[in-house]
C-alpha positions as CSV (number, residue, x, y, z in Angstrom):
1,X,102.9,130.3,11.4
2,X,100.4,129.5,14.4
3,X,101.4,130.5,17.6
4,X,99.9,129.5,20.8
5,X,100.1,132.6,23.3
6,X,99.4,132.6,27.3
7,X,100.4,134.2,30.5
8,X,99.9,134.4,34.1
9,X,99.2,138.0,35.8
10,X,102.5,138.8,35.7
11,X,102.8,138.5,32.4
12,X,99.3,139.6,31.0
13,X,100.4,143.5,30.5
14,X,102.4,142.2,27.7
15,X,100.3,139.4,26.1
16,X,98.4,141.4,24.2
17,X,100.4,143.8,23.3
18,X,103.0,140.7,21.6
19,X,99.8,139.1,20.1
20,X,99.2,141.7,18.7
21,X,102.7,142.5,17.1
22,X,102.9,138.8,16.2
23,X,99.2,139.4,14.1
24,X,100.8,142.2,12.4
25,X,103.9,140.3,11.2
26,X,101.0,137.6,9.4
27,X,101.0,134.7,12.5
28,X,98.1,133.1,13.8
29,X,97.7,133.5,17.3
30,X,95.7,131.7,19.5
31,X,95.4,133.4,22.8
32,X,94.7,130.5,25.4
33,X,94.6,132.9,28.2
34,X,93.8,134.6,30.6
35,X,91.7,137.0,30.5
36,X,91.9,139.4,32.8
37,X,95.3,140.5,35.3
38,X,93.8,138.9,38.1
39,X,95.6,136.4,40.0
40,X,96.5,133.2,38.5
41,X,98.5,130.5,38.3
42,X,100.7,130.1,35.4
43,X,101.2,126.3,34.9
44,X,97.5,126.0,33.9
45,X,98.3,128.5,31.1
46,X,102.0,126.9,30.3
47,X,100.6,123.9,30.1
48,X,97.6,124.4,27.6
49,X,100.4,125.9,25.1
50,X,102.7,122.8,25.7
51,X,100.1,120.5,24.9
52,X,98.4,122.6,22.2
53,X,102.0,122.4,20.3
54,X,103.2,119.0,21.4
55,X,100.2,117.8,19.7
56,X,101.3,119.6,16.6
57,X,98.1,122.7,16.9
58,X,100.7,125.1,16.7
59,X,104.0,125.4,15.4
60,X,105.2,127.5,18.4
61,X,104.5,128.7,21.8
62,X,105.1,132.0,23.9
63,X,104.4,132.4,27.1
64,X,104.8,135.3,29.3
65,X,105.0,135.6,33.6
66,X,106.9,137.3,35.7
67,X,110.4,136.4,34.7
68,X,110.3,133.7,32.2
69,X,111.6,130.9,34.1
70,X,108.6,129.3,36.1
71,X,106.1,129.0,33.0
72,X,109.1,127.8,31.0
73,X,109.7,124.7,33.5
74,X,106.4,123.8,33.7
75,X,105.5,124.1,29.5
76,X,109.2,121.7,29.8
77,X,107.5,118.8,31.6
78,X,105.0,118.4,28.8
79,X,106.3,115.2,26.6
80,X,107.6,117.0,22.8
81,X,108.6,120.2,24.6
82,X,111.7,122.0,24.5
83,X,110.9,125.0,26.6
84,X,113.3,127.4,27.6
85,X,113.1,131.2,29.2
86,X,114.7,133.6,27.6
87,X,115.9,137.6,27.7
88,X,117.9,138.3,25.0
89,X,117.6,138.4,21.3
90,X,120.4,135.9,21.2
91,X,119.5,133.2,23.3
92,X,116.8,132.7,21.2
93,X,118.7,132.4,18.2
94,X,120.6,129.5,20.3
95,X,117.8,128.4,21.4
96,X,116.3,127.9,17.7
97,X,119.4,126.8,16.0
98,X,120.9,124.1,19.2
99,X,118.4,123.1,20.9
100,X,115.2,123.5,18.2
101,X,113.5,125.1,20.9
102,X,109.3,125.0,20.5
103,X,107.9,127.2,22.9
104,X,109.3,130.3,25.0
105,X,109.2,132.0,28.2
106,X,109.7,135.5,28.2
107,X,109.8,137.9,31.4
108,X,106.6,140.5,31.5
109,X,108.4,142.3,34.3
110,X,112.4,142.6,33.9
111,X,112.6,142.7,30.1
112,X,110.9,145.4,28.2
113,X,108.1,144.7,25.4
114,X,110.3,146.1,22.6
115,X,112.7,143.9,23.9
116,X,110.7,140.5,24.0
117,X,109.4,141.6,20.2
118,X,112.5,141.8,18.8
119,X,112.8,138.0,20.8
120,X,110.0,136.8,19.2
121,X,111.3,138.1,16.0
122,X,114.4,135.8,15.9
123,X,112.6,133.0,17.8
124,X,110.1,132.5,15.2
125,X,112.7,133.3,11.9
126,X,115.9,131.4,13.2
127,X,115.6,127.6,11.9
128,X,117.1,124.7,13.8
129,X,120.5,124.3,12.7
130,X,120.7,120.3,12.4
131,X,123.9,118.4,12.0
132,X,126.1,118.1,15.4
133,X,123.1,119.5,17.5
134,X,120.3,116.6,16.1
135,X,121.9,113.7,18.2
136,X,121.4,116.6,21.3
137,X,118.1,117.0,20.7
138,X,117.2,113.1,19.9
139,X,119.1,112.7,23.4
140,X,117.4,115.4,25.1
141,X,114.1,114.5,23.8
142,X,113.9,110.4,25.1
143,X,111.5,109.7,27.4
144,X,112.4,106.3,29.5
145,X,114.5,104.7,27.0
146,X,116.4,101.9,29.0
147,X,119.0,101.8,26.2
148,X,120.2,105.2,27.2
149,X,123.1,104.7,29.7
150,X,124.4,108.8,28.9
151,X,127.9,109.5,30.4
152,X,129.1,107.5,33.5
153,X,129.1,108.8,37.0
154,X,132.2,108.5,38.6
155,X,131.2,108.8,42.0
């Protein structure tokens, strides 16, 4: 599978490392940056994954700050994204299977690097599940479709 990789600072202690992993399990990795641990900000990087995988380059993304959440939102915005941080092992496998999620944020600082691998691990095995979760997706995934009226608001 090809996998586009990136961080910001916060993150960049365990890009490599998880490249690296992800190599040895056979992926193709594509490290889009940065280079270095200096000071950056991580929706430049988030959002050269997003686009590298919403335009079908890669099959996956993984990004990496300082708690997952931030580089997650921003990858989100990008139209054929379904970006979503995660810390546990099992959250991805929801992720994978309800919400055929594309690209992940993982936490470089509150969730240890044995801990994001074995992420990764069921991120990139666990298949979307289909069935009742399709129409979700399809739902999730329209972008200005005046047709969608969703649930009413009783206000």
């Amino acid at each position: 599978m090809r996998i586009a990789i990136a961080s910001d600072h916060a993150g960049f202690i365990q890009k490599d490392p998880l490249a690296q992993y992800l190599r040895s399990k056979g992926h193709e990795v594509v490290d889009l940056g940065p280079k270095t641990d200096e000071r950056c900000d991580y929706p430049d990087y988030a959002d050269k994954v997003a686009r590298m995988v919403a335009r079908g380059e890669a099959e996956r993304g993984v990004l990496i700050c300082g708690t997952g959440l931030g580089i997650a939102m921003t990858a989100d915005k990008v139209p054929g994204i379904r970006a979503t941080p995660i810390q546990t092992p099992e959250f991805a496998q929801l992720a994978r299977e309800h919400n055929d999620a594309n690209v992940i944020g993982l936490s470089g600082r509150f969730v240890p690097l044995e801990v994001n691998e074995k992420i990764l691990d069921v991120f990139l095995s666990t298949e979307f599940a289909g069935g009742r979760h399709a129409p979700r997706v399809e739902k999730m995934m329209r972008e200005d479709d005046p047709s969608f009226q969703g649930v009413p608001l009783d206000l």
